[in-house]
N, C-alpha and C positions, 0 to 999 in steps of 0.2 A: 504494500500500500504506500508508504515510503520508499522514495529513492535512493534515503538514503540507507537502507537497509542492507545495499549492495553494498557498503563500507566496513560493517559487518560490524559498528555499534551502535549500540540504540541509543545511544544519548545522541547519535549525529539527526535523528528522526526531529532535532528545533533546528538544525541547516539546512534540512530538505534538499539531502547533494550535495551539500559542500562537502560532506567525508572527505573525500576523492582528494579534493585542491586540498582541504587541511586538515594536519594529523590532530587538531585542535579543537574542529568542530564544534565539541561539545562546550567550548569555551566561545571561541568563536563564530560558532555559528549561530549565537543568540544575536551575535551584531550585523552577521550577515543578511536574515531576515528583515 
């Protein structure tokens, strides 16, 4: 259902994708939103 599930953690599911670009996502990807 998430894209970014294909990153293969579920904290990346608030980047929606970013996984990919960042190992950080779960940090970053609240800003990326």
């Amino acid at each position: 259902m998430f894209p970014a599930r294909a990153s293969g953690n579920k904290k990346s599911a608030h980047s929606f994708g970013s996984g990919p670009r960042q190992p950080n996502s779960a940090l970053a990807g609240l800003g990326d939103v």
